[in-house]
C-alpha positions as CSV (number, residue, x, y, z in Angstrom):
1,X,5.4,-14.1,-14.8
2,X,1.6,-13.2,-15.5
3,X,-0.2,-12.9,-12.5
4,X,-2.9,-15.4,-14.9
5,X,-0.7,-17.9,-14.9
6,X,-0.4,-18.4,-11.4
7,X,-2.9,-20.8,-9.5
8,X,-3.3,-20.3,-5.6
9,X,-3.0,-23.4,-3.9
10,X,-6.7,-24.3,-3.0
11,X,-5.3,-26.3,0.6
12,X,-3.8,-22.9,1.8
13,X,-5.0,-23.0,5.1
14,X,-3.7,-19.0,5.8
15,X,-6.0,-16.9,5.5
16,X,-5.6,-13.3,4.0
17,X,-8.2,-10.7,5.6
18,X,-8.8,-7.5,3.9
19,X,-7.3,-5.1,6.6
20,X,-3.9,-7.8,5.4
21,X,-4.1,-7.4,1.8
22,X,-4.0,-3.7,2.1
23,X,-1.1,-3.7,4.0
24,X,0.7,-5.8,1.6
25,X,-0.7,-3.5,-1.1
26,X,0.4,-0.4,0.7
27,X,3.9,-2.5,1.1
28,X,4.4,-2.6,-2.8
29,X,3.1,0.5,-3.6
30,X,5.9,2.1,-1.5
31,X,9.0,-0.3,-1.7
32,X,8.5,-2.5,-4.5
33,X,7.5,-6.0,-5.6
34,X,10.7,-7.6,-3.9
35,X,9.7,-10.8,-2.3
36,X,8.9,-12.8,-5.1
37,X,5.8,-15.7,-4.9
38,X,7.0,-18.7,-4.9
39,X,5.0,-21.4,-7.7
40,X,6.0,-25.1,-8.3
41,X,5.0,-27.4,-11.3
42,X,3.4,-27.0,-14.4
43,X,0.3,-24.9,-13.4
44,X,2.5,-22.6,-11.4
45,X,0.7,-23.8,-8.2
46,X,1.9,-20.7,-5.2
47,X,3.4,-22.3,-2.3
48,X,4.2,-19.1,-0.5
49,X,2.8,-15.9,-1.5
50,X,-0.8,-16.0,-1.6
51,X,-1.1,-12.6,0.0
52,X,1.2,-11.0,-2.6
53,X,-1.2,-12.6,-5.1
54,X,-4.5,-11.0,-3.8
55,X,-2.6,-8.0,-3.5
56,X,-0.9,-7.6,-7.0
57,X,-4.7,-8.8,-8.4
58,X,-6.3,-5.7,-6.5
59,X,-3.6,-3.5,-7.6
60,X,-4.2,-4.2,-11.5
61,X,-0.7,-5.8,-11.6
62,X,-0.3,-7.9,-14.9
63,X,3.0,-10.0,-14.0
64,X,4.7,-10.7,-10.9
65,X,8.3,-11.7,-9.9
66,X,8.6,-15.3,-9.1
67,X,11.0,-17.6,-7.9
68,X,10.6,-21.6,-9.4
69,X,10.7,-24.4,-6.1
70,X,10.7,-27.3,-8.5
């Protein structure tokens, strides 16, 4: 899916610090995207992922792997 279409859940109460999001970023660089972020309904809300998210955004990613909970 485009990494546009997807809409962070704005109740997410983990946070993501930046020493985290590098990590994650480092992470895909080396292995892969292979945990896909998890979205429900029609705005493709994430409900487990978020980190992912801010990662692929900083990496320039245009679409994500995703996996449907609804």
């Amino acid at each position: 899916m485009q990494l546009s279409e997807l809409t962070p859940y704005k109740f997410n109460a983990k946070k993501h610090p930046k020493e985290q999001v590098e990590q994650i970023k480092k992470s895909i660089q080396e292995f892969g995207f292979n945990d896909p972020i998890a979205v429900w309904g029609e705005k493709n809300i994430i409900v487990e992922g978020h980190g992912r998210y801010l990662a692929a955004n900083e990496l320039g990613m245009e679409n994500v792997p995703v996996i449907r909970l609804d």
